[in-house]
MILUMKE-850202 format. One line per 8 residues: number of its first residue (from 1); their letters; for each residue x, y, z of N, C-alpha, C. Coordinates in pm, whole numbers, plus 50000, padded with zeros to 5 digits. Example, Ala and Ser with C-alpha at 12.3 -4.5 7.8 and 13.67 -1.06 7.14 Angstrom:
BEGIN
1> AS> 51319:49431:50780:51230:49550:50780:51320:49670:50780; 51285:49775:50708:51367:49894:50714:51290:50003:50787
end
This chain:
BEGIN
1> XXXXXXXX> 86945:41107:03487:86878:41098:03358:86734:41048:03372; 86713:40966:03451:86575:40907:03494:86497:40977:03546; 86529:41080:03689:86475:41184:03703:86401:41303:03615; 86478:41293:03512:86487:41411:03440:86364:41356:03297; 86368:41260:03259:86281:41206:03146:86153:41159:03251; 86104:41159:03400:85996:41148:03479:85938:41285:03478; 86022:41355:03508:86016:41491:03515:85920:41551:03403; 85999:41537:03271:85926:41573:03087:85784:41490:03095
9> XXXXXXXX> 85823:41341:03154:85683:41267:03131:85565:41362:03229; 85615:41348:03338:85499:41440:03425:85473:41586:03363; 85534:41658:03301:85518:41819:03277:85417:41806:03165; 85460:41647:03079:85379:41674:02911:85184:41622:03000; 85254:41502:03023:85104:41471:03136:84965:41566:03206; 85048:41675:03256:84985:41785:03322:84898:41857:03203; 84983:41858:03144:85002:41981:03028:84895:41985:02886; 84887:41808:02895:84729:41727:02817:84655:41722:02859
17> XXXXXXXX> 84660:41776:02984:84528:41708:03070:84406:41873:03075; 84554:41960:03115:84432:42056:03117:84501:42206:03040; 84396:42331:03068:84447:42410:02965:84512:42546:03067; 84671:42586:03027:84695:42683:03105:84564:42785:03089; 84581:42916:03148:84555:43074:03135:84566:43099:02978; 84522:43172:02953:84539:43159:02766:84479:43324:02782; 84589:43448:02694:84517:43585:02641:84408:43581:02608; 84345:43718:02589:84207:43724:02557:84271:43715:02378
25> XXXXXXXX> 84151:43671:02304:84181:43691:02181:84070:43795:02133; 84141:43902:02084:84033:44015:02007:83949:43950:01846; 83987:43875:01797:83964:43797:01674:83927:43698:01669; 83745:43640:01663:83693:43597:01748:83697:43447:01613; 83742:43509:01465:83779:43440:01393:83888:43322:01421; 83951:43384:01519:84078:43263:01547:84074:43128:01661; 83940:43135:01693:83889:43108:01796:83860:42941:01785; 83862:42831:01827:83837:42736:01804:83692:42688:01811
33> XXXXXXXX> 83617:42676:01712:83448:42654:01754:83425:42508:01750; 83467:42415:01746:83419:42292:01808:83360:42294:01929; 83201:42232:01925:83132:42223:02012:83127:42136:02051; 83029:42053:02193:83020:41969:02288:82896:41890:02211; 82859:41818:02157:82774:41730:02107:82661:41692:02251; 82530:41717:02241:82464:41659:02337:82470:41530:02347; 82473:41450:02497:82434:41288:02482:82345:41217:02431; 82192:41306:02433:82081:41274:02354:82029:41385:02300
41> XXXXXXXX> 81886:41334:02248:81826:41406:02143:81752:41519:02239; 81727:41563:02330:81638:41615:02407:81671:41742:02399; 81573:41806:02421:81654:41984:02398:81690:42020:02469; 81827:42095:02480:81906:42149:02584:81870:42273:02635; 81865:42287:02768:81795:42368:02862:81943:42461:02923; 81974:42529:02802:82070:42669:02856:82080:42812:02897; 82070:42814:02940:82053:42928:03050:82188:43083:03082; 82181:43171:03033:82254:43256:03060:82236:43345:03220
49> XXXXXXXX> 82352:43312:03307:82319:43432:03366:82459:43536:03386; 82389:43615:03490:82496:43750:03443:82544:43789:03587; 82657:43869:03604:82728:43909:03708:82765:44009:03715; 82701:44104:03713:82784:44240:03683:82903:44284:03733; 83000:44362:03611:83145:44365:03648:83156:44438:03801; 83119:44449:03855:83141:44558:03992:83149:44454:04070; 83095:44315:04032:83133:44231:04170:83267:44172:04161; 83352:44187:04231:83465:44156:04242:83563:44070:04390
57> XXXXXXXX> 83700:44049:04350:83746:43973:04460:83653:43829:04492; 83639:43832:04667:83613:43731:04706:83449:43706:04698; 83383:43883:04625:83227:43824:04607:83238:43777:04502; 83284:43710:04380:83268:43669:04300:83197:43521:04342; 83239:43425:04351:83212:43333:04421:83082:43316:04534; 83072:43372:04588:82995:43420:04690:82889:43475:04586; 82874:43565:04475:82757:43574:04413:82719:43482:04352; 82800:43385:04256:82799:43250:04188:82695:43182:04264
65> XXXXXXXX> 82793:43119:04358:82712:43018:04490:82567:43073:04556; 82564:43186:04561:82446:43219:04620:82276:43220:04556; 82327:43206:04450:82214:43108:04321:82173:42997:04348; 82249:42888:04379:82271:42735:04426:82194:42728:04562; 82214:42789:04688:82152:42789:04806:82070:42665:04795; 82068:42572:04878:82002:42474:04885:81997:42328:04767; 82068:42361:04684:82111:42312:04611:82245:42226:04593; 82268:42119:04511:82397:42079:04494:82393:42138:04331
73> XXXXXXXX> 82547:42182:04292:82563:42265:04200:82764:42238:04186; 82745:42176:04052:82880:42117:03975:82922:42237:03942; 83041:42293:03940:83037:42437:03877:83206:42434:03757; 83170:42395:03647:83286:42394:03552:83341:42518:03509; 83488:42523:03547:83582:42641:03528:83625:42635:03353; 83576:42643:03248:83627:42588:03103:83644:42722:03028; 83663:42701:02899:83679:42812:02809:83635:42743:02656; 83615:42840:02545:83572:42775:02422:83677:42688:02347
81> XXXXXXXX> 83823:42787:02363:83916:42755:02297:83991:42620:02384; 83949:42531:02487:84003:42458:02567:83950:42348:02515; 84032:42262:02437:84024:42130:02374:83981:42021:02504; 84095:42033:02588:84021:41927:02737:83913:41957:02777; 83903:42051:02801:83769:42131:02811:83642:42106:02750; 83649:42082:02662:83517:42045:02532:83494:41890:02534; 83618:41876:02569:83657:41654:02561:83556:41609:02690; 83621:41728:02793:83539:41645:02981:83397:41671:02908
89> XXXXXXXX> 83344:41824:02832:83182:41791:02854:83094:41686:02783; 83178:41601:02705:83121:41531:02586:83091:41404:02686; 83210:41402:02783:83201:41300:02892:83133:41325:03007; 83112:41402:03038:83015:41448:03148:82855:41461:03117; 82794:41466:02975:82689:41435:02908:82653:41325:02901; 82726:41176:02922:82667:41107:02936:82606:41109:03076; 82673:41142:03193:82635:41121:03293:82530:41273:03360; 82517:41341:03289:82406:41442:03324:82286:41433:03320
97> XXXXXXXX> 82224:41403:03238:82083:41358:03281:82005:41317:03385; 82063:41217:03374:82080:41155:03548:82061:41218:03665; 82207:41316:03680:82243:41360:03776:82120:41491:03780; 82084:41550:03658:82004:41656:03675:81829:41652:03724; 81834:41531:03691:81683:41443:03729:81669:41463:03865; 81791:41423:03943:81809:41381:04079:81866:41502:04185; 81867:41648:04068:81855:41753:04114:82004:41833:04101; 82123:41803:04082:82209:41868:04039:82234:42008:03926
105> XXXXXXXX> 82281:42061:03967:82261:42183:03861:82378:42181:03787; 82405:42187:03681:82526:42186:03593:82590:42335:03574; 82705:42441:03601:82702:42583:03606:82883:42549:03505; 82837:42655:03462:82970:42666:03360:83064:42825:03355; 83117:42827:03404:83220:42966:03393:83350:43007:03360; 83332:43063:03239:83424:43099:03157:83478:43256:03156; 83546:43321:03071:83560:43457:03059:83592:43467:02949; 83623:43644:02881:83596:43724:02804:83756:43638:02680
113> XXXXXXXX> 83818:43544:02710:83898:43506:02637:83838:43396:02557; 83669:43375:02596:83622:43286:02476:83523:43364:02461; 83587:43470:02291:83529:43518:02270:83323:43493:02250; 83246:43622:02248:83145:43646:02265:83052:43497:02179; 83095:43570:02063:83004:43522:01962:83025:43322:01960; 83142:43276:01983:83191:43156:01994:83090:43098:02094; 83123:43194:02203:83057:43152:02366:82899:43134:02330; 82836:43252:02253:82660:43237:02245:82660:43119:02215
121> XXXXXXXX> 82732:43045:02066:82663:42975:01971:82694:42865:02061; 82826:42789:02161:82863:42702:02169:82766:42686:02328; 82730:42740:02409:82646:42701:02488:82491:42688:02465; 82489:42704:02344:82293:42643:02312:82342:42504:02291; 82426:42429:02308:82412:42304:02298:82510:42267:02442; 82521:42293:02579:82550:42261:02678:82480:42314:02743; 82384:42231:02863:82270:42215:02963:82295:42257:03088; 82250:42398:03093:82369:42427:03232:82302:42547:03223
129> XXXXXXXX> 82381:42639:03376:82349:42783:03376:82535:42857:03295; 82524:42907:03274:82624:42990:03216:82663:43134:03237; 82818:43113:03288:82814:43306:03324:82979:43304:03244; 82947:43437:03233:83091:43453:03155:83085:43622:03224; 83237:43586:03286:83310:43644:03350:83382:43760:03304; 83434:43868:03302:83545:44014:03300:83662:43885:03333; 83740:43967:03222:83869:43913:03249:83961:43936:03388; 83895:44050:03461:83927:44111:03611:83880:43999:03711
137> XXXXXXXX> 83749:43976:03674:83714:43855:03722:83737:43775:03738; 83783:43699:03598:83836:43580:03621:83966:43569:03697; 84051:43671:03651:84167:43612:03720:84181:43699:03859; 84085:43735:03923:84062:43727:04054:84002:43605:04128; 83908:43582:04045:83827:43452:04119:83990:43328:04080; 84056:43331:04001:84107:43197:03988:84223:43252:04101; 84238:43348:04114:84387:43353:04208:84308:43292:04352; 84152:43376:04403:84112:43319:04544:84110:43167:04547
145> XXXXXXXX> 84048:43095:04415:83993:42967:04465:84162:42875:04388; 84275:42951:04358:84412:42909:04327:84369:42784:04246; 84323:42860:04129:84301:42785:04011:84410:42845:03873; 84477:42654:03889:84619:42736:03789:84592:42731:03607; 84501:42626:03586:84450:42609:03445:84307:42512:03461; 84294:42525:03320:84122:42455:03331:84128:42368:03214; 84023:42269:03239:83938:42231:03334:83925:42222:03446; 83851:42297:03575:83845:42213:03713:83731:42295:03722
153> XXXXXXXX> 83686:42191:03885:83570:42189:03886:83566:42186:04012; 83438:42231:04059:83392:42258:04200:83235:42229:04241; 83230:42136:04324:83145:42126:04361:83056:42128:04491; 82942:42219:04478:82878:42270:04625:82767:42152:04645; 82788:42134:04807:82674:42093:04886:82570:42187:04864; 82428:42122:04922:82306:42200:04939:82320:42311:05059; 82424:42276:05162:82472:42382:05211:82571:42467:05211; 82620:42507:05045:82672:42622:05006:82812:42593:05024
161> XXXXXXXX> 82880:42481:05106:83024:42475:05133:83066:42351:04998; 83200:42350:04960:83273:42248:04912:83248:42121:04938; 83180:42060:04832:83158:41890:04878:83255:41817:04819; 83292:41893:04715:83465:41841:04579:83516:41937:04500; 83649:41940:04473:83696:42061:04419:83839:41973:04382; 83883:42028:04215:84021:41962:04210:84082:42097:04155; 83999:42197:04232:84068:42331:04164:84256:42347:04154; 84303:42323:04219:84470:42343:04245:84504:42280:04134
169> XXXXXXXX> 84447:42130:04142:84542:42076:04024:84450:42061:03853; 84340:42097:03879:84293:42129:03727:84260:41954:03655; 84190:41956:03511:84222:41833:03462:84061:41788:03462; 84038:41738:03414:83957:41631:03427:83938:41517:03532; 83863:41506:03592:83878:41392:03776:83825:41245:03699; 83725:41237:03557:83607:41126:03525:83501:41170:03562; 83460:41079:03474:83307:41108:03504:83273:41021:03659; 83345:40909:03672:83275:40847:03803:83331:40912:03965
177> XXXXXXXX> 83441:40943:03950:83472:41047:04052:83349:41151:04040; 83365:41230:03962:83223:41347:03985:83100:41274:03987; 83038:41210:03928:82938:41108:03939:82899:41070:04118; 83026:41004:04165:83017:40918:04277:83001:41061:04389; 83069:41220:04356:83053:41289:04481:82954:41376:04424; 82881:41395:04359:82732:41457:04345:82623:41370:04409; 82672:41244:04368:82506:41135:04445:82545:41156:04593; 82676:41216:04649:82696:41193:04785:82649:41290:04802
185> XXXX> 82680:41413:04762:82618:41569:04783:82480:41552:04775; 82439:41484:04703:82262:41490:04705:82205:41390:04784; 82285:41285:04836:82197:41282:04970:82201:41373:05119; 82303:41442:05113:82333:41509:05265:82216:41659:05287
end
């Protein structure tokens, strides 16, 4: 019986923390638009970029990252409709500024299941580069880098390899976990 009510506690645990795979929704009306509130008043510096659908598999990633080169670069796996999702960036705004001063790039990647119009309006107020993904995409790139739900996050050294990643298990890490391995990434 103890087993078994650890068991429910751990599944509900997981399960708050971050957001499975979720259909595309054609009805962009049904869509959850709560946005990420900036930390301050300063104008947010958002940035669209683009990937064209032909890149696929293991270049996905490999085109992503190859932007970053020389760079350290946070790269958030989220979606519009992802309540944890919206919660980590409200928390990760406090600590961006900072980190972006000191040269970090903030990258956000989502796909075609938060819908279009949601996605425009809700990234003019998150400070970052932004790509939104083919749904082919995404769930190619999440099967290579065995990403089971989102939030997670990945983060590149200035030399292009993994400096932190909680891709497998998804969730939110804090802000001082990501905090503490970006200042490490940006000194190496």
């Amino acid at each position: 019986m103890k087993k078994s009510l650890l068991m429910l506690a751990a599944a509900g645990l997981i399960t708050a923390t971050s957001c499975a795979k979720r259909p595309h929704r054609d009805n962009p009306a049904q869509a959850d638009t709560e946005m990420a509130e900036p930390a301050d008043s300063k104008p947010v510096n958002s940035v669209v970029k683009t990937l064209p659908a032909t890149v696929r598999g293991a270049d996905i990633m490999k085109a992503i990252a190859a932007n970053y080169k020389g760079k350290v670069a946070l790269i958030d796996f989220w979606a519009t409709w992802c309540g944890p999702c919206r919660m980590a960036m409200r928390q990760i705004d406090e600590i961006k500024p900072a980190l972006e001063e000191k040269g970090c790039v903030f990258v956000y990647v989502t796909n075609e299941s938060s819908p279009q119009d949601t996605w425009a309006e809700m990234i003019k107020d998150i400070s970052g580069e932004h790509y939104r993904l083919t749904e082919e995409q995404w769930d190619e790139l999440c099967q290579q880098l065995n990403i089971p739900g989102i939030p997670s996050y990945l983060l590149l050294g200035k030399d292009g390899k993994t400096a932190y990643d909680n891709l497998s298990e998804g969730g939110y890490p804090g802000s001082e976990v990501l905090k503490n391995n970006i200042e490490v990434a940006l000194t190496k």
